[in-house]
C-alpha positions in Angstrom: 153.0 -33.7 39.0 153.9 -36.7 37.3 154.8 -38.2 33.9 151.6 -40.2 33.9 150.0 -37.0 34.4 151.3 -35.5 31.1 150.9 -38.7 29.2 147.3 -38.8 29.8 146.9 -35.5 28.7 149.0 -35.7 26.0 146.7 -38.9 24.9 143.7 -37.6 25.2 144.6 -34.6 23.5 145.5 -37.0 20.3 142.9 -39.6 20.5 140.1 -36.8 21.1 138.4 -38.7 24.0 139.2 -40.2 27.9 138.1 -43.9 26.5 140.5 -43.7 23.6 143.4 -42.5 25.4 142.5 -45.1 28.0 142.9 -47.7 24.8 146.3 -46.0 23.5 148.0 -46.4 27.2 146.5 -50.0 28.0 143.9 -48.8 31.0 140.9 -48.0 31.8 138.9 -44.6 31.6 139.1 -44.3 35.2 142.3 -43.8 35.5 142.9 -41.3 32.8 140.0 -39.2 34.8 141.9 -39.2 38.1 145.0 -38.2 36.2 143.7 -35.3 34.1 141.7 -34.8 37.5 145.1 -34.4 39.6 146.7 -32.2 37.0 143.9 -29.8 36.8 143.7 -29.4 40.6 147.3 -28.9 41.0 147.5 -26.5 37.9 144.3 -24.9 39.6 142.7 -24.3 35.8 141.1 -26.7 33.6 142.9 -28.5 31.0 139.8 -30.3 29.3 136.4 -29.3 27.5 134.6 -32.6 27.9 131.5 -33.1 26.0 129.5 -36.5 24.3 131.7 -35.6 21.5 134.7 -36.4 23.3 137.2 -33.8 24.8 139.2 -30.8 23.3 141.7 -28.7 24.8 141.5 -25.3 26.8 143.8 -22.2 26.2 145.4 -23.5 29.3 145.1 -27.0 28.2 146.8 -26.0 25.1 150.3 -24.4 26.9 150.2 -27.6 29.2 150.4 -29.9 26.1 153.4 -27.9 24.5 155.9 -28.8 27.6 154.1 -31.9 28.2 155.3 -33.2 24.7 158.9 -31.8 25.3 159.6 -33.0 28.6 158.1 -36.5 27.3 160.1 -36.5 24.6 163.2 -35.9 26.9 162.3 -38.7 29.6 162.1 -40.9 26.8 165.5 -39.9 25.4 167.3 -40.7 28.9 167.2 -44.6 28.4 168.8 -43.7 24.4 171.7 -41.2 26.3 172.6 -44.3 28.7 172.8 -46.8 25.4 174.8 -44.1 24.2 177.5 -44.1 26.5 178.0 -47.4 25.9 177.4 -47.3 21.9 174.3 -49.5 21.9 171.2 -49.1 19.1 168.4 -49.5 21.7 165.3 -47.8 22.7 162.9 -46.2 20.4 162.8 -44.4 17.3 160.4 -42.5 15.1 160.3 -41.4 11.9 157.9 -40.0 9.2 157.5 -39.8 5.2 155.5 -39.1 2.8 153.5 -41.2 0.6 155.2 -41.3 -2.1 158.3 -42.3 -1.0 157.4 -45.0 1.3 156.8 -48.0 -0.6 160.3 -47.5 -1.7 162.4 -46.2 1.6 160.4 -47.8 4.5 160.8 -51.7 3.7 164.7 -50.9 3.2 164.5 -49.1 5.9 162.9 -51.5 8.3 165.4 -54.7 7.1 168.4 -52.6 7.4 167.2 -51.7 11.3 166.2 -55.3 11.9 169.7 -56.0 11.0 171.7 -53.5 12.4 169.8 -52.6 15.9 167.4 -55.2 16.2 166.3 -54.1 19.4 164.7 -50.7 18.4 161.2 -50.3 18.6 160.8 -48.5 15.0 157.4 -45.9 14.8 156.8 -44.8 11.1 154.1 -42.2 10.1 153.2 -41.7 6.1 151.4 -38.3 5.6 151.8 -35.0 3.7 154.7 -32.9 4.3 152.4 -30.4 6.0 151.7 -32.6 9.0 154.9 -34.3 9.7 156.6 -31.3 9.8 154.2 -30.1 12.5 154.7 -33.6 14.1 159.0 -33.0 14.0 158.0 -29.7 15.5 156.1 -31.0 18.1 158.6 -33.1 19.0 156.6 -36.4 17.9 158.7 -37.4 15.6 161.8 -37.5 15.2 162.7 -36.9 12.1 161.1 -37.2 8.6 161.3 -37.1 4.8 158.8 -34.5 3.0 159.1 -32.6 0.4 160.9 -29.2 -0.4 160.9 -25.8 0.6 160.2 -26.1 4.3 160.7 -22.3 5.6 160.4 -23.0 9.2 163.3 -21.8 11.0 163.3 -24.6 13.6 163.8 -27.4 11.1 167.3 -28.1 9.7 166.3 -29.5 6.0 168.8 -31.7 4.6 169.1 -32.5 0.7 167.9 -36.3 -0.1 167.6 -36.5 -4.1 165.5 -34.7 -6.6 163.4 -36.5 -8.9 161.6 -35.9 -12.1 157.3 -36.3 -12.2 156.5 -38.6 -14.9 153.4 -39.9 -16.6 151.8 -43.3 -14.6 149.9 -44.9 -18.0 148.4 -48.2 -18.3 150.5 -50.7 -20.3 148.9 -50.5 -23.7 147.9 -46.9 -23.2 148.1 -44.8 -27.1 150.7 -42.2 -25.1 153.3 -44.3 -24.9 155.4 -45.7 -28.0 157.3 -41.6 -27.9 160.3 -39.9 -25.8 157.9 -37.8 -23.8 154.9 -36.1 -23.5 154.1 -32.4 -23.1 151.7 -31.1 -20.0 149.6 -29.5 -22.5 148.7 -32.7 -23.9 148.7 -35.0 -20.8 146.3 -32.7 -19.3 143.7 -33.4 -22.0 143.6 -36.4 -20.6 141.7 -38.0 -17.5 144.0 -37.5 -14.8 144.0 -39.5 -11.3 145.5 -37.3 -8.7 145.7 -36.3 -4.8 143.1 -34.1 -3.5 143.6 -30.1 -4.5 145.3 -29.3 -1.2 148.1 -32.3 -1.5 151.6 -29.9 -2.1 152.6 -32.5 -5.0 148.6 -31.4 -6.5 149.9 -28.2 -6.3 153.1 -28.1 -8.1 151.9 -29.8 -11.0 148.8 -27.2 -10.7 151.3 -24.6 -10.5 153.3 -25.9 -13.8 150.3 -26.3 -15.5 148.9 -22.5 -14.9 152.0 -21.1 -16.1 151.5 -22.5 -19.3 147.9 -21.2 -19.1 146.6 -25.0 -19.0 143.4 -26.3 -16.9 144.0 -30.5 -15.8 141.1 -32.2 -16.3 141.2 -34.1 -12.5 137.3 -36.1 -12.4 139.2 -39.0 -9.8 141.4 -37.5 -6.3 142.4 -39.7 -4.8 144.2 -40.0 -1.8 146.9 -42.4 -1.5 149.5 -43.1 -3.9 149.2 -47.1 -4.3 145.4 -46.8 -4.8 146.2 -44.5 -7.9 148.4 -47.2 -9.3 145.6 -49.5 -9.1 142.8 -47.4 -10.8 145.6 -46.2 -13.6 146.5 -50.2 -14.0 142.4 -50.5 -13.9 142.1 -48.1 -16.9 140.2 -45.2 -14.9 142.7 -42.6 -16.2 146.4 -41.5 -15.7 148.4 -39.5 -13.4 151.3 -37.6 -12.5 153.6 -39.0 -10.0 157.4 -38.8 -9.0 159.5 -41.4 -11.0 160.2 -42.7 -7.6 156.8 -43.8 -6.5 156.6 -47.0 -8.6 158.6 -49.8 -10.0 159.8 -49.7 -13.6 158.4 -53.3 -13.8 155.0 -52.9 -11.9 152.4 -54.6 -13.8 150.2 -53.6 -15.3 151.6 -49.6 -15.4 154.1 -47.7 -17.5 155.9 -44.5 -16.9 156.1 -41.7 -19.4 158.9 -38.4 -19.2 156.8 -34.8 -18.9 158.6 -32.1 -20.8 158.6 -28.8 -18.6 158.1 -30.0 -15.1 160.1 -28.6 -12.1 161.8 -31.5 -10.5 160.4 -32.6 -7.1 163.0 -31.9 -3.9 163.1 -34.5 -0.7 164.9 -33.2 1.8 165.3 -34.6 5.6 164.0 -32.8 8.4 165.0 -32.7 12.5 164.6 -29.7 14.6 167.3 -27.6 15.3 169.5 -27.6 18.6 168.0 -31.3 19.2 170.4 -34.3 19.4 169.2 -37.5 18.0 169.6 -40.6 20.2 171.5 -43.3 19.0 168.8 -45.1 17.8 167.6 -42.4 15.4 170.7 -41.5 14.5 170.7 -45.3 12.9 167.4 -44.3 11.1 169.3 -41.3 9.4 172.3 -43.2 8.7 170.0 -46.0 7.1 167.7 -43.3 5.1 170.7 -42.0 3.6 172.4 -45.3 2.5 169.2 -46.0 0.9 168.8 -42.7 -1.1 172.3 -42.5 -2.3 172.3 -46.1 -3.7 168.4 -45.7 -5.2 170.0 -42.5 -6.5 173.1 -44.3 -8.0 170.7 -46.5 -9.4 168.4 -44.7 -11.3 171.3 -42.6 -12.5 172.5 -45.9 -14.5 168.9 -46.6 -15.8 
């Protein structure tokens, strides 16, 4: 057995298909068949449903694919543990957050790597906290930034900042000119929002019920920067964290909700697994940049 072995597996697995996996690790379909062939034989199961649809795992397939991520991960780390030994930021690193954090952590983020380990080959994912945690648990990332509670047991979470939901208005909007706005009365309004299942959809959902009101939600939306652009476009208003978007973006305004819970980010990694040196960079980074956006918008 091999680590190409693995790798096609774990590839196909991802992509859904032999030809897409072929495209992810720069060969051709061929190849991936003899290796997912070679496996399966010495395995002595299969590993693979194909079909014209493309190729899903077996129960087999599926135990194979839990070690082959963990003992990839760990080749991967050996080249970190040497750069280690010698205090060197090189290798790669991967990292994951959500939405509505990115536009303000990962460009700070990516200049403060570029300048302090320029020779890290950075991977970022932006998704909902559901799937990068899976993806920290799967060992396919590193570590990432979601948001609060995260109950599994295998994740250490680590306190980043809390921040308040606000109302995201269109400059000119008849709301703004007061303090604040109740829920009760921005929900009378045409909202703009992630789909029903997105957790921050769900909090302000929650909020809402408790004060027995129904959001009026005819736009989701997924994606926060496309909301800015159809609340700057007039098509309604939303409900976003206070970090999601400059105080100066044009075209939009913030408004303060009375009687929303504030909105916990917290770091992830899993437990009893030691960063490389590169990641360990990340971290350091993500936390210099949270504790001075923090210290900023505590002056404001």
């Amino acid at each position: 057995m091999e680590l190409k072995h693995l790798e096609a597996l774990i590839a196909v697995s991802q992509e859904g298909s032999f030809t897409a996996a072929a495209d992810r690790l720069r060969t051709v379909q061929s190849n991936i068949s003899e290796q997912i062939r070679q496996l399966e034989v010495e395995l002595g199961t299969e590993l693979l449903v194909r079909s014209r649809q493309g190729a899903t795992l077996t129960e087999a397939g599926r135990a194979v694919l839990a070690r082959a991520s963990r003992i990839k991960h760990e080749a991967s780390e050996i080249a970190s543990d040497v750069a280690d030994v010698f205090g060197l930021k090189i290798g790669n690193a991967s990292f994951g957050v959500v939405g509505t954090a990115s536009k303000w952590l990962v460009p700070d983020l990516v200049g403060a790597m570029q300048r302090s380990a320029p020779d890290v080959i950075l991977r970022i994912h932006e998704g909902a906290s559901e799937r990068l945690v899976a993806e920290v648990l799967d060992l396919q990332l590193a570590q990432a930034v979601v948001t609060a509670p995260v109950t599994n047991k295998k994740l250490i979470e680590e306190h980043l900042l809390d921040e308040r939901l606000v109302g995201l208005v269109p400059q000119g909007s008849k709301l703004l000119g007061r303090g604040s706005i109740k829920l009760e009365e921005i929900a009378k309004e045409r909202l703009v929002m992630p789909p029903s299942n997105n957790p921050l959809r769900l909090e302000v959902e929650l909020a809402a019920e408790a004060i027995n009101v129904e959001l009026n939600v005819p736009i989701e939306v997924e994606g926060v920067r496309l909301i800015g652009d159809l609340v700057a476009a007039n098509a309604g208003i939303s409900i976003l964290p206070e970090t999601s978007f400059d105080f100066e973006t044009p075209g939009l305004r913030t408004l303060p909700i009375e009687g929303l819970p504030l909105r916990r980010l917290v770091l992830v990694t899993l437990r009893d697994t030691q960063l490389s040196a590169a990641d360990l960079a990340v971290r350091e980074h993500i936390l210099e940049i949270v504790s001075e956006r923090s210290a900023g918008h505590k002056k404001r």
